[in-house]
C-alpha positions as CSV (number, residue, x, y, z in Angstrom):
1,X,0.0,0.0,0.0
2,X,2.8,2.3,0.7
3,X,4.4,1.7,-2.1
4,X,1.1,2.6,-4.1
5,X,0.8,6.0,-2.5
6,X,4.0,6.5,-3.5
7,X,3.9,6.3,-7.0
8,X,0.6,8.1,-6.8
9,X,2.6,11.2,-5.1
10,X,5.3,10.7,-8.0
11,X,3.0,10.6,-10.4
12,X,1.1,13.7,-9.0
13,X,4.8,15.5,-8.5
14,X,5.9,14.5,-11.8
15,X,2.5,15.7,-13.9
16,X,2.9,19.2,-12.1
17,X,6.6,19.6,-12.7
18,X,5.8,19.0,-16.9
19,X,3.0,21.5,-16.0
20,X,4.9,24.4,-14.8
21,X,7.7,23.3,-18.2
22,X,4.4,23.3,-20.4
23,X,3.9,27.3,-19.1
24,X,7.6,28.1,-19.1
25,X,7.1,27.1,-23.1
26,X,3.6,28.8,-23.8
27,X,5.4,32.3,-22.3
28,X,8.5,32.1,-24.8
29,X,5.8,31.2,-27.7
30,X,4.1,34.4,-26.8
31,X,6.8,36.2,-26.5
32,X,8.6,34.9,-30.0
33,X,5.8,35.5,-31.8
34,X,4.7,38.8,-30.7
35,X,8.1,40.0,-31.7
36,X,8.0,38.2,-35.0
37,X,5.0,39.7,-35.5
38,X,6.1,43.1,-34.8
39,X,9.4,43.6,-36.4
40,X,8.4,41.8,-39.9
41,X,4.9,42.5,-39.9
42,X,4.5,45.7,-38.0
43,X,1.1,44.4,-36.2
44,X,1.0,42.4,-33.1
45,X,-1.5,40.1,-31.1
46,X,-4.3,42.1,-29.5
47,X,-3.9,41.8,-25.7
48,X,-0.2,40.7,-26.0
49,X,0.6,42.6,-23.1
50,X,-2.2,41.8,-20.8
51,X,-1.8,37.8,-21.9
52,X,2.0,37.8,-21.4
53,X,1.8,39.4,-17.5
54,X,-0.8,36.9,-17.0
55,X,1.2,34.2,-18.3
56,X,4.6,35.1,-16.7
57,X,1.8,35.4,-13.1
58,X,1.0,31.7,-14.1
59,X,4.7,30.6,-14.8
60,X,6.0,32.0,-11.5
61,X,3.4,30.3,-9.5
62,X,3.9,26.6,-11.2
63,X,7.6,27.4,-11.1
64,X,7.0,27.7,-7.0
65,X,5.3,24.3,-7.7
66,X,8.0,22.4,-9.4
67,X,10.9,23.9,-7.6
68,X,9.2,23.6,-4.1
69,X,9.4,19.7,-3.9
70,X,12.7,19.2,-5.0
71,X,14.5,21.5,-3.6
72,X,16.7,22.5,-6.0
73,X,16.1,26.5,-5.7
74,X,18.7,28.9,-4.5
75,X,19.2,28.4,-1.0
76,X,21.8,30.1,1.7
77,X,22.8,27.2,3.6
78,X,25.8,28.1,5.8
79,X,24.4,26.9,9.3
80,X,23.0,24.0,7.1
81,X,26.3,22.9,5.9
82,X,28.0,23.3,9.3
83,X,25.0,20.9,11.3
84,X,25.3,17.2,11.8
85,X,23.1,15.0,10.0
86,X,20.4,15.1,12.7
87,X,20.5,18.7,13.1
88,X,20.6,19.0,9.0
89,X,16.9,17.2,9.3
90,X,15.3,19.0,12.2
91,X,16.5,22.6,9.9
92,X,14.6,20.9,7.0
93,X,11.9,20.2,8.3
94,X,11.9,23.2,9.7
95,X,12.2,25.5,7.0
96,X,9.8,23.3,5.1
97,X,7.1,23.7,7.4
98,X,7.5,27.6,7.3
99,X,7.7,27.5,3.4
100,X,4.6,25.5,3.7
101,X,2.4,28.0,6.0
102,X,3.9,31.2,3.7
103,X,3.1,29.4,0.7
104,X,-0.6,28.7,2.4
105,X,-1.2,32.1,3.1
106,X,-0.1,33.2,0.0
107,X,-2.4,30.8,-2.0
108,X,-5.1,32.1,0.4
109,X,-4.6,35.8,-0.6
110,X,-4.3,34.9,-4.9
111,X,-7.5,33.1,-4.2
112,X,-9.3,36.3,-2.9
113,X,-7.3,38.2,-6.1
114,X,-9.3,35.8,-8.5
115,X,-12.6,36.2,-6.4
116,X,-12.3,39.6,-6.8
117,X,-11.4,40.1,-10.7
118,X,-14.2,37.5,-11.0
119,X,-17.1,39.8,-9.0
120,X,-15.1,43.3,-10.7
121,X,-15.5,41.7,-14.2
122,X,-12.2,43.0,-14.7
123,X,-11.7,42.4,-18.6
124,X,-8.1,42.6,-20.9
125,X,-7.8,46.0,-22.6
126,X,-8.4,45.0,-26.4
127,X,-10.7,41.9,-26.7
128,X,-12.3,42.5,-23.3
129,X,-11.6,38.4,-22.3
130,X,-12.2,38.2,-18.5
131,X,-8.7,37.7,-16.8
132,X,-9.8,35.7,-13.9
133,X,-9.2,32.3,-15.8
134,X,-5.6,33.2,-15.7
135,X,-5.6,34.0,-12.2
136,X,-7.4,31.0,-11.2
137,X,-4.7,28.9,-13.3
138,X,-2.2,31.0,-11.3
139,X,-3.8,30.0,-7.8
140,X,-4.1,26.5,-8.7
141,X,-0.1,26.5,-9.2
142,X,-0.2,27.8,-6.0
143,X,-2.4,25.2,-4.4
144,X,-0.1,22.4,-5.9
145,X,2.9,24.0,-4.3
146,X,1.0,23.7,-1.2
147,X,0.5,20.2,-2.2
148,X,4.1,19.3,-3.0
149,X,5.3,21.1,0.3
150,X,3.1,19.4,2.3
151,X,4.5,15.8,0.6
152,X,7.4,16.8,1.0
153,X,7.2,17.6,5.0
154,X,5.4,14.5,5.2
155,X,8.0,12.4,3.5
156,X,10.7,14.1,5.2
157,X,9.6,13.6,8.9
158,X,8.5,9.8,7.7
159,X,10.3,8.7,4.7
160,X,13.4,10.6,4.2
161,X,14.9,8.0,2.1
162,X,12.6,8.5,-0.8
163,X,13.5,12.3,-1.1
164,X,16.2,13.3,-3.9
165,X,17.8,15.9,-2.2
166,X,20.1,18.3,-4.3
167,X,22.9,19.7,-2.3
168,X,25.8,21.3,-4.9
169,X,28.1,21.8,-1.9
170,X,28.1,18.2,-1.5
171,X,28.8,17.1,-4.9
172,X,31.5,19.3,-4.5
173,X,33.0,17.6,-2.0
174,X,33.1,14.2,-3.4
């Protein structure tokens, strides 16, 4: 059975990881063909703008998602890398569990940001599409981080062993 859940949580980890790479590659399409667009056609997509801050609001939430799991971000880990191996585990749990309540609140907050552009009607400048489907996509990055935090507090207090943890400093070492 634990082995089941497991790959369940991979699977679930792994589907939001190409998620966030999926955004990362709809952003650079909008922003290759918006120049193209410009600089040999001298037109440009209506709403470019408007679509490419909502995008790049999507992408930096799923990238919070994909990078929150593995932790492979940039990290300042001087008291880390002086601790023993118990102490290195209580810090990570640790600072996982505050990166888990921040990341909480935060998802609470972008959730009252797509009530309200949903009850304002707030509309993109040209075509006048309703911009709280992009915030919503945008929150519900968020609300996988949450996920993928919380999995990963979970597995390391239970089941450190099945965490890939990326420490250059080490690699360094060997």
């Amino acid at each position: 059975m634990a082995a089941r859940s497991a790959s369940y949580m991979d699977r679930a980890i792994n589907t939001i990881e190409w998620l966030a790479a999926i955004f990362v590659g709809i952003v650079a399409l909008n922003i290759f063909v918006a120049v193209v667009l410009r600089k040999f056609f001298d037109t440009s997509i209506p709403d470019a703008y408007d679509f490419g801050r909502m995008l790049l609001g999507i992408l930096i939430f799923w990238g919070i998602a994909a990078t929150s799991y593995r932790g492979g971000h940039i990290t300042v880990d001087l008291v880390w890398t002086a601790a023993g191996p118990r102490m290195k585990r209580v810090i990570d749990v640790f600072a996982t569990l505050v990166l888990l309540f921040v990341v909480a609140v935060q998802t609470a907050m972008l959730f009252d940001k797509v009530r309200g552009t949903y009850v304002d009607n707030v509309l993109t400048y040209d075509m006048n599409i309703p911009t709280w489907p992009f915030y919503a996509v945008a929150w519900f990055g968020d609300v996988c981080a949450v996920l993928l935090i919380a999995i990963r507090t979970y597995r390391l207090i239970f089941h450190p062993e099945q965490l890939e943890e990326i420490h250059p400093e080490q690699k360094a070492d060997e």
